[in-house]
py3Dmol code that shows the C-alpha trace and the ligand (Angstrom):
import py3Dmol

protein = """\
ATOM      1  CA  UNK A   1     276.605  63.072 104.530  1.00  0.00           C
ATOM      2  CA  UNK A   2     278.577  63.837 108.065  1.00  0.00           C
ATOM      3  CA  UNK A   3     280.274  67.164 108.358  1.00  0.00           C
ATOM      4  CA  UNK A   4     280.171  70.330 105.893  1.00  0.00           C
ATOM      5  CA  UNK A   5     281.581  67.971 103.350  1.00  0.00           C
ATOM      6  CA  UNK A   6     280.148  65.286 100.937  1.00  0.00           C
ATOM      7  CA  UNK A   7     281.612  61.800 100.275  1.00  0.00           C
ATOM      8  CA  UNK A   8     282.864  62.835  96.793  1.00  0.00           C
ATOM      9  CA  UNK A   9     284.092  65.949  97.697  1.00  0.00           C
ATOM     10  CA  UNK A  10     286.260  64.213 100.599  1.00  0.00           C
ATOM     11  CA  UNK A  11     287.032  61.471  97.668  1.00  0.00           C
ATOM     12  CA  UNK A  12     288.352  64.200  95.378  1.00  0.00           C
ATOM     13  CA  UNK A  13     290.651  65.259  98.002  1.00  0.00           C
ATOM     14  CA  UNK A  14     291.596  62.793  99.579  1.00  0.00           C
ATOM     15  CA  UNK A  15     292.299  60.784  96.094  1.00  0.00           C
ATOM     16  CA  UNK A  16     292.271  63.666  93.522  1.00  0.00           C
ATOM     17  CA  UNK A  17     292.794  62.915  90.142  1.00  0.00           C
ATOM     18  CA  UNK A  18     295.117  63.843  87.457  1.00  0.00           C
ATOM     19  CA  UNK A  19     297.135  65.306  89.739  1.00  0.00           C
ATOM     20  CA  UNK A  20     300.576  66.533  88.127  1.00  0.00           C
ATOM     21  CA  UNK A  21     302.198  68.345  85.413  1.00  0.00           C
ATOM     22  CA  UNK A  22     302.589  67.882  81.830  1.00  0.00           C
ATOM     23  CA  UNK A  23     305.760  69.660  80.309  1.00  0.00           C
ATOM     24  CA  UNK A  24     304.786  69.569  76.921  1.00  0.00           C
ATOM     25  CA  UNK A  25     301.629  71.001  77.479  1.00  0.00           C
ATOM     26  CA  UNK A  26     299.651  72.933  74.697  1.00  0.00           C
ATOM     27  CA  UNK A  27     297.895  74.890  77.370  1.00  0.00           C
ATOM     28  CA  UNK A  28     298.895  76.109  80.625  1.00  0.00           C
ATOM     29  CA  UNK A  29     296.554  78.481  82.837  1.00  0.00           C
ATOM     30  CA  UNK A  30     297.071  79.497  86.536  1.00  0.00           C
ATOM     31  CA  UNK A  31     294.495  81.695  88.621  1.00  0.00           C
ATOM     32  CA  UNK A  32     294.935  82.379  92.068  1.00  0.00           C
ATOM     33  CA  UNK A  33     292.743  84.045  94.724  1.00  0.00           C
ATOM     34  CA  UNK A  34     294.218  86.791  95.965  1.00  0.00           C
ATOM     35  CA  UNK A  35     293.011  86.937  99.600  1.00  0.00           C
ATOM     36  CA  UNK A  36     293.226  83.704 100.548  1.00  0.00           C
ATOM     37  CA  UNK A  37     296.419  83.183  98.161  1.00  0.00           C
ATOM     38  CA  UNK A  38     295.406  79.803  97.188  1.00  0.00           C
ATOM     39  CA  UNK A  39     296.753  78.932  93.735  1.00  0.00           C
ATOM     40  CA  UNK A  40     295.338  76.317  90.972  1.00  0.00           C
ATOM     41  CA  UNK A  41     297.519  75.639  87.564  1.00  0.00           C
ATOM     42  CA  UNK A  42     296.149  73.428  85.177  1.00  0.00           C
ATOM     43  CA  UNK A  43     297.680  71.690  81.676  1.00  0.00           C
ATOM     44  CA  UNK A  44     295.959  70.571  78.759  1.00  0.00           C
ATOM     45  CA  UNK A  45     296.984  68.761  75.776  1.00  0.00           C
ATOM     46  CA  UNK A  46     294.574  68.992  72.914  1.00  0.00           C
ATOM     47  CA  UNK A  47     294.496  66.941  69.455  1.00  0.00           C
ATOM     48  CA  UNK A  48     291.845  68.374  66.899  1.00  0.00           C
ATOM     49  CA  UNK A  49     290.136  70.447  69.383  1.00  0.00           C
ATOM     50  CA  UNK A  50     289.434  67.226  71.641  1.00  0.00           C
ATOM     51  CA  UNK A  51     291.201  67.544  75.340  1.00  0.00           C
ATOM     52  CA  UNK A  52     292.714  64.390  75.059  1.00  0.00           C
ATOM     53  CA  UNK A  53     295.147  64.793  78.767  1.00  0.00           C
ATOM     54  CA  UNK A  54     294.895  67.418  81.418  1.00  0.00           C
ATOM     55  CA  UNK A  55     296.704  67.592  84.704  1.00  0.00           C
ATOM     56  CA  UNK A  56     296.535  70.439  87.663  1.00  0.00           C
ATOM     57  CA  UNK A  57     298.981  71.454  90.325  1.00  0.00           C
ATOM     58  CA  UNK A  58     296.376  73.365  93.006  1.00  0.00           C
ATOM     59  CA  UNK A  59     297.966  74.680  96.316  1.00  0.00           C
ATOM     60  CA  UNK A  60     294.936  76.019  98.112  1.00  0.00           C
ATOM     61  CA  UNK A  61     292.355  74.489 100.477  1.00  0.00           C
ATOM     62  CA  UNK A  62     290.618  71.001 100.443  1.00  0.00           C
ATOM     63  CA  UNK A  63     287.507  72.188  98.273  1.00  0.00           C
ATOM     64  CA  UNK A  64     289.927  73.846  95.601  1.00  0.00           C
ATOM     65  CA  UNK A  65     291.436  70.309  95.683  1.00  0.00           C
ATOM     66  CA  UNK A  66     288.554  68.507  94.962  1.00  0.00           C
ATOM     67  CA  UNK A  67     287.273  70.801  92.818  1.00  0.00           C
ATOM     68  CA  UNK A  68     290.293  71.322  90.854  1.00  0.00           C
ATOM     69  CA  UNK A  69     290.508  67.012  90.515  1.00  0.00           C
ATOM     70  CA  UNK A  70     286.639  67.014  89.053  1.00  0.00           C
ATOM     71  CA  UNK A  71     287.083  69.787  86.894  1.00  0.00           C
ATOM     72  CA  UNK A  72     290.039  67.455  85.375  1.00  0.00           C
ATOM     73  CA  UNK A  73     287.437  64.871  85.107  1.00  0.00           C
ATOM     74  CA  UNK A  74     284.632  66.624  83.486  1.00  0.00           C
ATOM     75  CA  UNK A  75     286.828  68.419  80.464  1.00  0.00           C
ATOM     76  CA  UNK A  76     288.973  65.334  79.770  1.00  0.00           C
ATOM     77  CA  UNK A  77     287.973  63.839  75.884  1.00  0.00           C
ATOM     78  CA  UNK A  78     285.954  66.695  75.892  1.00  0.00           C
ATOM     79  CA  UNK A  79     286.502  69.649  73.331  1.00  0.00           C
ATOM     80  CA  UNK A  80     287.437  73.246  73.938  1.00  0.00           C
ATOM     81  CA  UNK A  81     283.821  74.290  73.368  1.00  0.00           C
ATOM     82  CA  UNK A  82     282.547  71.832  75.747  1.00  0.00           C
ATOM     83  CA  UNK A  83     285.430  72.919  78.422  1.00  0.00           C
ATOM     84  CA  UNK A  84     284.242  76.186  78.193  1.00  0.00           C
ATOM     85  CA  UNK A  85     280.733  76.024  79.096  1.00  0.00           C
ATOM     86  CA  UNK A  86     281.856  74.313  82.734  1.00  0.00           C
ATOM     87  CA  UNK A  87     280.661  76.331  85.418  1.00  0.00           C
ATOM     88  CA  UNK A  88     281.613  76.369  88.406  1.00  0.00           C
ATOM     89  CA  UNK A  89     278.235  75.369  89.297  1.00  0.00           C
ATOM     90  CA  UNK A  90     278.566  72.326  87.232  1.00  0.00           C
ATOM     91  CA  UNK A  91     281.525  71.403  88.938  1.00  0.00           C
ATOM     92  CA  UNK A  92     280.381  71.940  92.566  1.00  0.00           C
ATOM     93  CA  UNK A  93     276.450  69.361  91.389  1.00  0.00           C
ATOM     94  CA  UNK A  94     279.032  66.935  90.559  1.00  0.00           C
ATOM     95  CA  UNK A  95     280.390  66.780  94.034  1.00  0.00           C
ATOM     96  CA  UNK A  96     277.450  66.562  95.191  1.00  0.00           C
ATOM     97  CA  UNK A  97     278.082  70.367  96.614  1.00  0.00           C
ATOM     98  CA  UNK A  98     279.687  72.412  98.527  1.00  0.00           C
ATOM     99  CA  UNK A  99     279.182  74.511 101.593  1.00  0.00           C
ATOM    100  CA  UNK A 100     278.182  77.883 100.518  1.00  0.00           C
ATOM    101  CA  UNK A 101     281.611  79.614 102.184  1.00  0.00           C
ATOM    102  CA  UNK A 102     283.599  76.861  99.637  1.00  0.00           C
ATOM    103  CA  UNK A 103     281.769  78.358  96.848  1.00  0.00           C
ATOM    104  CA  UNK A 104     284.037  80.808  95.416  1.00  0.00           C
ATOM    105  CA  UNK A 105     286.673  77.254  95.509  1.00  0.00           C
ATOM    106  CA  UNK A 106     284.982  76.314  92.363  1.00  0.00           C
ATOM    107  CA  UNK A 107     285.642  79.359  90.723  1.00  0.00           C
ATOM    108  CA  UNK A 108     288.721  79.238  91.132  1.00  0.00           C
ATOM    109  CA  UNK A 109     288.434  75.580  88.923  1.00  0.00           C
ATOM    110  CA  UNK A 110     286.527  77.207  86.088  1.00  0.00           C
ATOM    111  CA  UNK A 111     288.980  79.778  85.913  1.00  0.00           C
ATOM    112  CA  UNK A 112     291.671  77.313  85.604  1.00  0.00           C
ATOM    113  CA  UNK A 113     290.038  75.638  82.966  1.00  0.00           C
ATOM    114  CA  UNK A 114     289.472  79.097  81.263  1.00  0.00           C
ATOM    115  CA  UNK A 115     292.713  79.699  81.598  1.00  0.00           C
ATOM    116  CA  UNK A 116     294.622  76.887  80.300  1.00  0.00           C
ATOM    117  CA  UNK A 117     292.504  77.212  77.199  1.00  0.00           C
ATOM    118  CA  UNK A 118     293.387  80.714  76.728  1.00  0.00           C
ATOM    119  CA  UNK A 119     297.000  79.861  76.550  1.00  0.00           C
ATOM    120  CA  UNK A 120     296.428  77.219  74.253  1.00  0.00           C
ATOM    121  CA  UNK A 121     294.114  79.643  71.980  1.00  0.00           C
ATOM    122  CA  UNK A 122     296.693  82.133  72.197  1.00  0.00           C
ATOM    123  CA  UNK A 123     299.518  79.817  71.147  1.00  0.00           C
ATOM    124  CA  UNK A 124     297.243  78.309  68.325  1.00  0.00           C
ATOM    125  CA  UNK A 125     295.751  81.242  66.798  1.00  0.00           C
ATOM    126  CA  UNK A 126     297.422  84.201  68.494  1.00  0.00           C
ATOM    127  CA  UNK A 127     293.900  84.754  69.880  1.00  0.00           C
ATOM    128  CA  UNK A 128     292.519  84.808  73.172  1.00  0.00           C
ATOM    129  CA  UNK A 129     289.290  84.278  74.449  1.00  0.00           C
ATOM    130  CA  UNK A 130     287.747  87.261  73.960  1.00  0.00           C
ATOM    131  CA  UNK A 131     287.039  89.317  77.366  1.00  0.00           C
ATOM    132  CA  UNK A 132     288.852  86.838  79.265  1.00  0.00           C
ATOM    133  CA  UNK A 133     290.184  87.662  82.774  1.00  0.00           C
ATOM    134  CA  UNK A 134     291.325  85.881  85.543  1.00  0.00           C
ATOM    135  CA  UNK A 135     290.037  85.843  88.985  1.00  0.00           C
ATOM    136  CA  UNK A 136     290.639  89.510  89.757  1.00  0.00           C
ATOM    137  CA  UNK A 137     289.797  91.639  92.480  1.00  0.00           C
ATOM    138  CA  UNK A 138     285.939  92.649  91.326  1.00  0.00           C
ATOM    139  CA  UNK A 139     285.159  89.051  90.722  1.00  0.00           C
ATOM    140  CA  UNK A 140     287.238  88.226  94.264  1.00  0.00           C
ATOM    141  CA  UNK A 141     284.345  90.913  96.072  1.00  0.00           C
ATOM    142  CA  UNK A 142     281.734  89.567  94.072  1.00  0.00           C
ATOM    143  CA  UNK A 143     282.325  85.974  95.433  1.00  0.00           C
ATOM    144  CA  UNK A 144     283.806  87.130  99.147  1.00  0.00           C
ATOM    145  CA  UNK A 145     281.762  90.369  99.266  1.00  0.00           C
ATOM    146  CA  UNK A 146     284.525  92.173 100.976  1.00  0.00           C
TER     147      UNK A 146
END
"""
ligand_1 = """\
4
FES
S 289.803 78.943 100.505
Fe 290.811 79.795 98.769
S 290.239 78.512 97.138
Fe 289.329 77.591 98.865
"""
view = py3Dmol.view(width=600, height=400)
view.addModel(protein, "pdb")
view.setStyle({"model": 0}, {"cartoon": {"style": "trace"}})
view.addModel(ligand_1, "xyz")
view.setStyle({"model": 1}, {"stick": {}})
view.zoomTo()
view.show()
């Protein structure tokens, strides 16, 4: 690998995938970081608990990009249980890493996924996921240390 980058991560962002919106969406979740002020929104259609389509809008850097696009990858056909147990560790092995300063990128994927499925939870069974918050400001120090 050249650079701080590996070839799938510079795949992901150069070519991401599932890039879009989906109007109809059963789930929608955005999370943004608030010191950098990137932004990640993610849709998700599901059919019997099975993610059967999932898109993301992400305005941020090149490694919430890519991780944003594999995130996509790894939940679609998947169901919400499997969805939830991405990390953003997972995420980050299947791009073959990330530089350690990109780290808290990923986070901001799982958090999207999280998110989305909240929504569609809430929607479905006027229940969230229970203790479920986005990226806030202790998680933001935890992962910036500032
Ligand atoms: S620098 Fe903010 S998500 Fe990457």
């Amino acid at each position: 690998m050249t650079g701080p980058y590996s070839a799938k991560v510079m795949d992901h962002f150069m070519n991401p995938r599932n890039v879009g919106e989906i109007p109809d969406a059963d789930g929608v979740g955005q999370v943004g970081n608030p010191v950098c002020g990137d932004i990640m929104k993610m849709y998700i259609k599901v059919k019997d608990k099975i993610i059967t389509d999932v898109k993301f809008q992400t305005f941020g850097c090149g490694a919430a990009i890519a991780t944003s696009s594999m995130a996509t990858e790894l939940i679609k056909g998947k169901n919400i249980d499997e969805a939830l147990a991405l990390t953003n560790k997972a995420v980050a092995e299947a791009l073959d890493g990330l530089p350690p300063v990109k780290m808290h990128c990923s986070v901001l994927a799982e958090e999207a996924v999280r998110a989305a499925i909240n929504d569609y939870l809430i929607k479905t069974t006027g229940q969230g996921l229970p203790g479920f918050k986005p990226h806030d400001e202790s998680l933001h120090k935890e992962v910036h240390g500032n």
